[in-house]
C-alpha positions in Angstrom: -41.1 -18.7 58.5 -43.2 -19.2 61.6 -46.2 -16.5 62.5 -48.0 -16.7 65.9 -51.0 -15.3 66.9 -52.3 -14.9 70.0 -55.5 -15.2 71.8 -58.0 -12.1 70.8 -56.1 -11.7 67.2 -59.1 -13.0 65.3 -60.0 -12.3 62.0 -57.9 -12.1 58.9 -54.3 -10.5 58.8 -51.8 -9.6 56.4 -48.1 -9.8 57.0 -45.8 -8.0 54.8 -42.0 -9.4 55.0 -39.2 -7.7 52.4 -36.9 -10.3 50.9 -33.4 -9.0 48.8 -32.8 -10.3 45.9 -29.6 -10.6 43.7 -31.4 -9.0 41.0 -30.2 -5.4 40.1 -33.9 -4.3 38.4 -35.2 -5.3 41.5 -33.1 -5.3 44.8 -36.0 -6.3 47.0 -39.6 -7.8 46.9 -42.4 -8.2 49.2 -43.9 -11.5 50.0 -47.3 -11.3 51.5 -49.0 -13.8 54.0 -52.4 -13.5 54.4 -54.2 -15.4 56.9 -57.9 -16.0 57.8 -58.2 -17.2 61.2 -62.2 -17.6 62.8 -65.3 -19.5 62.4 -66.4 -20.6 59.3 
């Protein structure tokens, strides 16, 4: 999985993607990026 950001997108960002499962109790699940992009 590739994310791009582009110039003026500082800051930190959370990106939510869904991913199916073959598991009945749970058909689906969230997987969570976070990134923290600026100075330190």
């Amino acid at each position: 999985m590739q994310f791009t950001m582009h110039a003026g997108m500082g800051g930190a960002h959370e990106f939510h993607t869904p991913l199916r499962t073959n598991d009945p109790a749970a058909p689906e699940r969230r997987l969570i990026v976070r990134s923290y992009w600026g100075p330190r």
